[in-house]
Structure formats: C-alpha cells, structure tokens
N, C-alpha and C positions, 0 to 999 in steps of 0.2 A: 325713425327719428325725423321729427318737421324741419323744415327747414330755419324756422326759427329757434326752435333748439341749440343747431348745430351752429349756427350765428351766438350766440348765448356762451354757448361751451367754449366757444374760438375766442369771446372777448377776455373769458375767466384763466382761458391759458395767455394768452400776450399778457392782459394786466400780473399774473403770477410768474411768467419768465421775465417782467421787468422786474419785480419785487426780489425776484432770487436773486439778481443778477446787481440791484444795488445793494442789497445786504451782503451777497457776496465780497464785491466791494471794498466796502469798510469794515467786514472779517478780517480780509486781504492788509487793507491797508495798517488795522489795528496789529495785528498777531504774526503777519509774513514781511512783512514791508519793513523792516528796521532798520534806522536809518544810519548813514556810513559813522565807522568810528576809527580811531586808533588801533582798534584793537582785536578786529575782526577778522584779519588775515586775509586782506582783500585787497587788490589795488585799486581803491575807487576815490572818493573826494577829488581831493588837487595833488595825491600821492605822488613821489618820484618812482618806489617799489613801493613793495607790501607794508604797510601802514608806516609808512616814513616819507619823509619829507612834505613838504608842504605844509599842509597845516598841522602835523604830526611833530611829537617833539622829537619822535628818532631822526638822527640820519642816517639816507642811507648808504651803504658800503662803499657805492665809487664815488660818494662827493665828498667821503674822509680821507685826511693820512694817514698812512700808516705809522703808529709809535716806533718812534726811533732809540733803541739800547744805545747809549753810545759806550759804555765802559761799564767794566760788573770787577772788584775785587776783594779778597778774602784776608782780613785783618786777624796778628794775634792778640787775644787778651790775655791771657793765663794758661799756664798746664797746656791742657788737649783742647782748649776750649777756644774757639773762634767766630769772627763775626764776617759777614758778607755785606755787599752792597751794588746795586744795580743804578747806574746814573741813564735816567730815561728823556727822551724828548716828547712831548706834544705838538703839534704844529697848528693844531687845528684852534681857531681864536675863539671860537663860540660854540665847540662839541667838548665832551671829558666822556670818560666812560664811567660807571657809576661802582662796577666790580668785574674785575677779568682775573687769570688766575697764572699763578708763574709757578717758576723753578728755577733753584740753584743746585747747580752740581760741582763740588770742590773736586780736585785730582792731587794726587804728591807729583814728587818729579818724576815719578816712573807710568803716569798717566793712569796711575790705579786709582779707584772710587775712592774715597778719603772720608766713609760714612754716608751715611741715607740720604738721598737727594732732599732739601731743602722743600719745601712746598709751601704756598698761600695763598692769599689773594688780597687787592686792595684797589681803590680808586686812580685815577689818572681826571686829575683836572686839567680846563682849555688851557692852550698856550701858555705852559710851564716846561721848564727844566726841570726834572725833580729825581728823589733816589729812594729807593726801597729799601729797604735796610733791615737785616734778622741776626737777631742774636737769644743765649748762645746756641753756639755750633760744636758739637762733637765731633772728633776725627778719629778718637780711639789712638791709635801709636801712631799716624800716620800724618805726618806735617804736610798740608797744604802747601801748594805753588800758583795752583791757577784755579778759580772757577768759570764755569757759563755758565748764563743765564738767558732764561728764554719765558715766554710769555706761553702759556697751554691751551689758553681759547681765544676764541676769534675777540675781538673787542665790539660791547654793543654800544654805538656810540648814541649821545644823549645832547640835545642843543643845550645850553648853560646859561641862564642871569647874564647878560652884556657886562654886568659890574664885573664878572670873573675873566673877563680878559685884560686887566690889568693885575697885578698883584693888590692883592688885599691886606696884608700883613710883612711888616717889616722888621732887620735887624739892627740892633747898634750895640755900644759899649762892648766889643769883643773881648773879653782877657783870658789870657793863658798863664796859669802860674803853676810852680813846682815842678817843671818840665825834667829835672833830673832826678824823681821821685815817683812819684804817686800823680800826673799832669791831670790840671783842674782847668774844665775852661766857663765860664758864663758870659750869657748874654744878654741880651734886654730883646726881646718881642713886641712889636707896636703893632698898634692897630688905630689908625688916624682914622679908619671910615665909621661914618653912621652909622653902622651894624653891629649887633652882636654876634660873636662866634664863640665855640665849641666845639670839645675832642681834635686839638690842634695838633698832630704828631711833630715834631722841630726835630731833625736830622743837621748834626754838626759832622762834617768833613776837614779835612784837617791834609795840607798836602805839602810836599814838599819843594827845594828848589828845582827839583827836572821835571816839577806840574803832574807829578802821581800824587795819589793818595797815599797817606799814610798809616790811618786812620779813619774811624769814625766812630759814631754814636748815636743813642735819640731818645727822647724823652716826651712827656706828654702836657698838654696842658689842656685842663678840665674847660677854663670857660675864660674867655678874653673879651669884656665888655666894650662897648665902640669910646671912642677917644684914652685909650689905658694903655699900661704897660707892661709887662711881666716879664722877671728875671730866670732864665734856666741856666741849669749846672749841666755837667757831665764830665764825668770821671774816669780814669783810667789808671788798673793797679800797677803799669810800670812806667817807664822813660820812653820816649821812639826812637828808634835808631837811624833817625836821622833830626835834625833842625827844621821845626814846621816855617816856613815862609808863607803863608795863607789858608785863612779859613775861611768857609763856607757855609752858613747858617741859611737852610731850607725850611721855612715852615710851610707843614703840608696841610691843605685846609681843603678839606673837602666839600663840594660844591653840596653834592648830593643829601648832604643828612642838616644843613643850616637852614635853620628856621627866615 
C-alpha cells in the first residue's frame, strides 16, 4: 500500500471516529441522559435526600415533626358496641401526610384484649389539632377501660397549598338538646374562603367539667361550596353520665384530594 493510500485511509478513519463519537452523543444525550426528577430515587437537582426537599414536593424526614398523639379514648354507645378516638397534633405549618396507617387497641380492667385491634388509615393535614375517630367497635362481653393508639407506618410527609396553614373551615350555632334521653347535638360548618371543598369528615367531641372526653361522634359532608353553610347533626342512644361543659367541633378537610 502507497503511501497515499495509507494518508486516504487515516483521513476516512478520523473523519469516521468523529462521526461515531457525535452520534454517539446525542444517542447518549437522547436515550441515557434523563434528566433529574422527583421521582427517580436519586439525590440530585437542589434535593435535601432522595427526591425531597428542594424543588421536590416531599419532605424530608429530619426537616418534619413528628405527629404528636396527645390523648386516645373509648366511648360507650349501646350493648357491647363502642367507639374510639385519637386527639392528634401536627406541627408542621406547610407538610400533612396524604395517608399513614394506625391502630387502636381497647383493654377491660384486667388489661385483657377487649376485641380485634382496631385498624385504618387516614390523612393528617399541616398544622392542625385534629382526631380520628372509629365506630362501631365490638368488645364481645368484655367492657372496655382504656385504649392505645399508635400510628403503624412511618409518615410520608407532603409540602401543602400555603392557604392550608390557617383553618379553612369553621364552626358556629352549637346546640345540645335531649341530654337526659336520646342527646342531640348540631352544628353549623362554614366555609368563608374562595374555595370549594368536599368529603369533609366533622368529628364532634363532647367533654366534661375535669376536661375529659365524654364522648364523641362524626359525620360527613359531601360537598361545602365557598362562602356557604351547612348544618350537621349527631346522635346518641342514651344520656352521659356526666354534665357536658364543652364541645369541640373538628372539621377535617383534607388537603390531599381538593380540587
């Protein structure tokens, strides 16, 4: 082979390992090169961990509080049949979790199981007091004294609409009537902001003069148009054995599923 040959051949390979080497490229860049997301299990972008914080809408685990239980107890309705309630805190103003998962465990006075652990699950919005509440409850023969209540998975927390750090939804006109019968109590639901909402749970607490509960209940409401009202009831088949001094109307409105 001439010497100009081998000059020929040497330009046809450089010109050809440039050519691979920019198709390469933008193979690379098109098919391999994908660019950071939420959701990729990476800590990359402006992440604090793996796809949280920053420009992600999780947070992550050490820049949340932890949900504070403050008080969980086991109400009678009727017969064998019973109700529960967990009074929880949030602290966090602009995280909620969207679904984490609990349990209630009732006991008698002889610290024996009082029926199948309770179980569910449900939302926690930002900076709320709020209560969980399940009914009913079987105990079989065996009269409740005390429950716990505990939460079963880690909580994923979720940044929240700024509007959700104030309450969105309010109560008025409380009344309690028939208290040495059949106690009836309703209330009135506002909702003064711009928004519409829906599937509003309203948990009513009911406590007495030494600031326990006495009671409770909850109901639901389909759909609460912005500047409206709505009236809830809730019922109970006997008398309490004690004098309610204060109630507590929580409406629980979930960040997560409002349009």
């Amino acid at each position: 082979m001439d010497y100009a040959t081998r000059k020929k051949l040497g330009c046809i390979g450089i010109i050809t390992v440039v050519i691979a080497t920019v198709l390469g490229y933008f193979v690379y860049k098109t098919f391999f090169n994908v660019a950071p997301t939420c959701f990729d299990g990476k800590q990359n972008q402006n992440e604090r961990c793996i796809d949280g914080g920053g420009v992600c809408a999780r947070v992550c685990p050490m820049d949340a509080k932890t949900i504070v239980p403050r008080w969980s107890r086991v109400f009678h309705t009727t017969g064998d049949v019973w109700s529960v309630l967990a009074y929880v805190e949030n602290q966090n103003v602009t995280a909620g979790v969207q679904k984490i998962n609990y349990e209630f465990r009732v006991y008698d006075s002889e610290n024996i199981l009082a029926g199948e652990p309770i179980t569910g699950s449900t939302f926690v919005g930002p900076n709320e007091r709020t209560a969980i509440f399940e009914s009913p409850v079987k105990t079989g023969n065996r009269t409740p004294t005390a429950v716990f209540f505990k939460f079963t998975t880690a909580p994923d927390w979720m940044t929240t609409d700024k509007k959700y750090t104030i309450p969105q939804l309010g109560s008025a006109n409380t009344v309690l009537t028939d208290i040495e019968k059949s106690p009836k109590l309703s209330a009135d639901i506002i909702n003064n902001t711009l928004y519409d909402y829906s599937s509003v749970e309203v948990v009513a607490i009911l406590y007495g003069d030494d600031g326990n509960a006495l009671n409770a209940s909850s109901t639901f409401i389909d759909s609460l148009p912005q500047q409206s009202t709505q009236k809830v009831y809730f019922t109970w088949p006997s008398k309490f054995d004690k004098p309610v001094t204060k109630i507590e109307i929580i409406p629980r409105l979930n960040p997560f599923v409002q349009k």
